[in-house]
C-alpha positions as CSV (number, residue, x, y, z in Angstrom):
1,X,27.3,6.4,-60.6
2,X,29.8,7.0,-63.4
3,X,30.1,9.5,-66.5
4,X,30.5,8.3,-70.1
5,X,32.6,10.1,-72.9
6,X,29.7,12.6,-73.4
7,X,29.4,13.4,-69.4
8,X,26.1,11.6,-69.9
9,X,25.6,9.9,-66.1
10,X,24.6,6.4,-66.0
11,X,23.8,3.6,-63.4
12,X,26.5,0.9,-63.0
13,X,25.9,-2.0,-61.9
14,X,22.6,-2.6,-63.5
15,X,20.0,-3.9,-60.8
16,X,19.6,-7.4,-61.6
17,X,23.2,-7.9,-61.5
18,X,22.9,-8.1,-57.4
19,X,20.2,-10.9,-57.8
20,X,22.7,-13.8,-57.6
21,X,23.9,-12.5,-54.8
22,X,20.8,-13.2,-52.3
23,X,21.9,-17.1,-51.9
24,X,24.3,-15.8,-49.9
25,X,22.6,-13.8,-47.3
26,X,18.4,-14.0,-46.0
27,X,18.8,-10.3,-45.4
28,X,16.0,-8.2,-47.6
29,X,18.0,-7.0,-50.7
30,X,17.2,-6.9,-54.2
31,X,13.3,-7.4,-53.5
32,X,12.3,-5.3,-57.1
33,X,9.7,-2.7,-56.9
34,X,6.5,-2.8,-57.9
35,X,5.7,1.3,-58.5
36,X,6.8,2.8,-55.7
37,X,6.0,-0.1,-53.3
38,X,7.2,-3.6,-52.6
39,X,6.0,-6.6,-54.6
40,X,2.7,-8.4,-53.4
41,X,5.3,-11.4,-52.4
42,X,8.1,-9.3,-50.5
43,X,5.6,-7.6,-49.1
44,X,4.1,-10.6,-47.9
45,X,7.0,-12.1,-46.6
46,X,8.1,-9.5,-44.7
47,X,4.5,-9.7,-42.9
48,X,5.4,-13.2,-42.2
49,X,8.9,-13.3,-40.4
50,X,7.3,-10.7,-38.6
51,X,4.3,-12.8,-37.2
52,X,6.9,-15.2,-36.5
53,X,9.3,-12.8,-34.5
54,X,6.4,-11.8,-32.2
55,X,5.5,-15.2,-31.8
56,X,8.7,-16.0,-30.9
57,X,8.8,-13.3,-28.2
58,X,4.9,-14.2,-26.7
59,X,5.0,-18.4,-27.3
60,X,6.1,-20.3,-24.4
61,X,8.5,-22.8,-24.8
62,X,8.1,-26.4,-24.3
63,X,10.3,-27.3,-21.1
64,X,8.2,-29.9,-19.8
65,X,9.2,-31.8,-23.0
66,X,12.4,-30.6,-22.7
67,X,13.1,-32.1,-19.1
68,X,11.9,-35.2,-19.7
69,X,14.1,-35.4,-23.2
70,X,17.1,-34.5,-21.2
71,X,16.5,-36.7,-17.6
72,X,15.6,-40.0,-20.3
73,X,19.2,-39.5,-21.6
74,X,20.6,-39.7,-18.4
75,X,20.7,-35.8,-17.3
76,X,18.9,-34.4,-14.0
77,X,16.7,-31.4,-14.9
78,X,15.5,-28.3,-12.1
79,X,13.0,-25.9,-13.4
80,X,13.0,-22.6,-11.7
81,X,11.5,-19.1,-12.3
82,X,12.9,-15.5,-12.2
83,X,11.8,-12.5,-10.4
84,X,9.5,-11.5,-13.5
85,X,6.1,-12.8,-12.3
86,X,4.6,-13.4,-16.4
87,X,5.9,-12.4,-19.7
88,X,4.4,-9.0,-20.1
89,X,6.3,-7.8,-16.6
90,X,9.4,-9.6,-18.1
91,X,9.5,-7.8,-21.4
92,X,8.7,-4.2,-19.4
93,X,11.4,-5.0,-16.5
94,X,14.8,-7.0,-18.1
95,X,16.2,-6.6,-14.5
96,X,14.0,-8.9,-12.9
97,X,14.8,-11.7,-15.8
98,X,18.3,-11.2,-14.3
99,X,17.6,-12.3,-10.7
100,X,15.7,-15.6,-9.3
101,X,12.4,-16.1,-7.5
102,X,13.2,-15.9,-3.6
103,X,11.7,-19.5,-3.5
104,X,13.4,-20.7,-6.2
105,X,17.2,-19.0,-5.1
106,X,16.7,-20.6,-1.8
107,X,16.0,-24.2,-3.2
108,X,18.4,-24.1,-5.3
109,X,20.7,-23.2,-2.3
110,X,19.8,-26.4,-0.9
111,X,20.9,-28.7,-3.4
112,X,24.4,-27.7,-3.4
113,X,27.2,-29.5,-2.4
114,X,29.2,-28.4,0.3
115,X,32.6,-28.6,0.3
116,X,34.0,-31.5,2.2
117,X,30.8,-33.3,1.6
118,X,32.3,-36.4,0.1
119,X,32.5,-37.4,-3.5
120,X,33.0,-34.5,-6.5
121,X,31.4,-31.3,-6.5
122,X,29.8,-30.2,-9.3
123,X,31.8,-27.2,-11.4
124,X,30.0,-27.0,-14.3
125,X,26.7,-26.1,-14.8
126,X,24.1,-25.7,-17.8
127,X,21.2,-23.2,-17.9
128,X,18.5,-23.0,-20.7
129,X,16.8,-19.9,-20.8
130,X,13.7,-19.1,-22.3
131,X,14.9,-15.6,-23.1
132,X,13.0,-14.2,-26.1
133,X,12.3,-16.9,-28.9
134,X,10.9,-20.5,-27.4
135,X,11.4,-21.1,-30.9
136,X,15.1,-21.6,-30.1
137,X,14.6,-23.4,-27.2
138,X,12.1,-25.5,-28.7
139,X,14.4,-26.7,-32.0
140,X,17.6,-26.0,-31.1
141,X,18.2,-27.0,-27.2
142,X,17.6,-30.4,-26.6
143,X,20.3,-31.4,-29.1
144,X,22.7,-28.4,-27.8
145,X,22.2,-29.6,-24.2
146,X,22.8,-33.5,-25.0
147,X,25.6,-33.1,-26.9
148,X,27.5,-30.9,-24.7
149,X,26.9,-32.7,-22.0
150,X,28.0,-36.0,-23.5
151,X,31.2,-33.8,-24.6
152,X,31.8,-32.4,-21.0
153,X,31.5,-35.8,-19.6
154,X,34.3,-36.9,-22.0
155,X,36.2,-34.1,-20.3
156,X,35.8,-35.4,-17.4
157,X,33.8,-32.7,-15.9
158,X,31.4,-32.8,-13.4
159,X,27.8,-31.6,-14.3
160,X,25.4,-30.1,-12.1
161,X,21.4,-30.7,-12.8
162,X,20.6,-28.9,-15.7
163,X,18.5,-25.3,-14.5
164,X,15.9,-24.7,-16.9
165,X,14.8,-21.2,-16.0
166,X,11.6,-19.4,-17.1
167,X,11.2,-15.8,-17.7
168,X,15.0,-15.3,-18.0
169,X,17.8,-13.3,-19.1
170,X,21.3,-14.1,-19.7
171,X,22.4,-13.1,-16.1
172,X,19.8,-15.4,-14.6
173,X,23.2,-18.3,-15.1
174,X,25.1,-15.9,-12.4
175,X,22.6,-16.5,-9.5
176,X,22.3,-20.6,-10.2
177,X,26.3,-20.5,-10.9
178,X,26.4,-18.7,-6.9
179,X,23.6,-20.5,-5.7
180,X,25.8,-24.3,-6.9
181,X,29.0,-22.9,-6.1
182,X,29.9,-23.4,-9.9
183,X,33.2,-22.4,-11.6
184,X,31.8,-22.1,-14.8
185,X,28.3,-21.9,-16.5
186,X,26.8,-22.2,-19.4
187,X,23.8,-20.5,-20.5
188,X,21.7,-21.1,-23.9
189,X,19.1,-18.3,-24.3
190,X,16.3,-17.9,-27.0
191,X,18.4,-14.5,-28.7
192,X,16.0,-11.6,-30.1
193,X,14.6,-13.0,-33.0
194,X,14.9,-10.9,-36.7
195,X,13.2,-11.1,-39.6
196,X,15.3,-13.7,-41.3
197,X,15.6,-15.8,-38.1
198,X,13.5,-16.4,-35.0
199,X,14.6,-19.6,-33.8
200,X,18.5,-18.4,-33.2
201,X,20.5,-20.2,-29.7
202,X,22.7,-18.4,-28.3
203,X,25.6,-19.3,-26.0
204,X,27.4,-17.5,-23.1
205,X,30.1,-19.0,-20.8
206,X,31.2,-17.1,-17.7
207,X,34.1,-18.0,-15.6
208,X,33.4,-17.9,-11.7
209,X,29.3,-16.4,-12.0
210,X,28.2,-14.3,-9.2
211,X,25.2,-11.7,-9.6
212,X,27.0,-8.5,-10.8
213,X,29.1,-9.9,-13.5
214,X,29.9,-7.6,-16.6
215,X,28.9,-8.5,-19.5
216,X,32.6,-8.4,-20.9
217,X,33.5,-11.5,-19.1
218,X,31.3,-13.8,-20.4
219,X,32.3,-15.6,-24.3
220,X,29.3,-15.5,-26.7
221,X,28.7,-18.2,-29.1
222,X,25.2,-16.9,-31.3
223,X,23.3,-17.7,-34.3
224,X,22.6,-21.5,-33.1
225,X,20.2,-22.7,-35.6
226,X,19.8,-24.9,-38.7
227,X,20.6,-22.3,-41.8
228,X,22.9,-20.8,-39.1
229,X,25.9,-22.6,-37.0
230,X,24.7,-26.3,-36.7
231,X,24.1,-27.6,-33.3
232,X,26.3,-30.0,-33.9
233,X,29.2,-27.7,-35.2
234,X,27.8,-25.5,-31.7
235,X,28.7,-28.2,-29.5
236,X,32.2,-29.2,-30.5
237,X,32.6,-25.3,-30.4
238,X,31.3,-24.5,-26.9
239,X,33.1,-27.7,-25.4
240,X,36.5,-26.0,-27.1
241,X,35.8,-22.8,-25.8
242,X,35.1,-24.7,-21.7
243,X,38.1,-26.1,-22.2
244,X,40.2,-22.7,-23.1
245,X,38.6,-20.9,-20.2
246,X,38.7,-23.6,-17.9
247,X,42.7,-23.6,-18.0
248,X,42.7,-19.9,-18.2
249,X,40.8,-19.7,-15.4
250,X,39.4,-16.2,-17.1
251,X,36.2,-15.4,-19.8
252,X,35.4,-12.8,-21.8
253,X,38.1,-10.2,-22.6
254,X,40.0,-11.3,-20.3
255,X,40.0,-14.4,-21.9
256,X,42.5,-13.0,-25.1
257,X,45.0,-11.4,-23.0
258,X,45.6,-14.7,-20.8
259,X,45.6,-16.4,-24.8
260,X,48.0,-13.7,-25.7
261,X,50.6,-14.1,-22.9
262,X,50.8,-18.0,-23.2
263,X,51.3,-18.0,-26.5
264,X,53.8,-14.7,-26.5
């Protein structure tokens, strides 16, 4: 608010100046009014994204499809389970998303490779997570996983089958990462989906997983999504990220500091 000659207030600046301004963003601003309520068509919307949000949270996601897209390009697929018996138990109890099913911790076990085995062990390992949109898992992984996986292999890393995990949270990745003996893992999880996006990927690395890792040492990549960062532009930028970790031999805040003292 500002004050004219007269000390008469007025309103600067006037409300439809903002209007341009909404290409750059899908958050809600500049809706108009209509009284003292939303207009039939904000209104609407807003009723909208948040069908789709729940949606997002209740749908299961399509990993059947999603295996057999990844093993016919060439990439082995396990499908496991957490601790959280159904959906309902998962959104109530996050700490059982963050563990695996007995059954499912133990056959994983088995497929390890043991050191001294013969040929290369896997260090590297890929885990898509339900988590809380199958929207995201259902547009955005497939391409996420082949790409990276294609980029990795350029790398000349070693990939273990790809864990597709049901009823999961991020920290689901520590228990396959200790269950593989994996240096590294990669996790892409359905994020919590808003009202301007319910089909967002997001991406967390962690250097040397073991159940009981801090949040702060995993590297986050979010927002995966067409109208947010392109899979494509998500791949090259999680394959950079494997590599700066991987000759760090550190993730998450760690990660700077070891940056900071090469390069100081």
């Amino acid at each position: 608010m500002t004050r004219n000659d007269d000390k008469t207030p007025s309103l600067v600046p006037a409300p439809g100046s903002i209007h341009p301004l909404r290409r750059f963003t899908d958050a809600r601003v500049a809706l108009g009014r209509a009284g003292t309520s939303l207009p039939t068509r904000a209104h609407l919307d807003f009723l909208h994204d948040h069908a789709r949000a729940r949606d997002a949270v209740w749908a299961t996601p399509d990993l059947d499809g999603l295996g057999s897209r990844l093993e016919s390009s060439g990439m082995p697929v396990v499908r496991l389970r957490s601790a959280a018996p159904d959906r309902a138990v998962y959104l109530r109890r996050p700490d059982l998303g963050r563990r695996l099913a007995d059954e499912d911790a133990k056959r994983l076990r088995g497929l390890a490779v043991p050191d001294g085995a013969g040929g290369e062990r896997p260090r590297v390992g890929i885990v898509v997570v339900d988590g809380l949109s199958a929207m995201a898992i259902d547009a955005n992984a497939a391409p996420v996983v082949i790409g990276l996986g294609q980029a990795l292999r350029d790398q000349r890393v070693e990939l273990a089958p790809v864990a597709l995990v049901e009823q999961g949270r991020v920290a689901v990745g520590d228990a396959v990462g200790e269950a593989l003996g994996l240096a590294l893992v990669i996790v892409l999880i359905g994020e919590r989906p808003g009202l301007s996006a319910a089909d967002s990927l997001g991406c967390y690395v962690t250097w040397a997983p073991r159940p009981g890792t801090l949040d702060s040492a995993r590297n986050c990549i979010s927002n995966i999504r067409l109208g947010g960062l392109d899979p494509e532009q998500a791949v090259v930028r999680i394959a950079d990220l494997v590599r700066g970790i991987w000759r760090a031999r550190v993730s998450g805040v760690a990660l700077s500091a070891a940056i900071g003292q090469r390069h100081g």
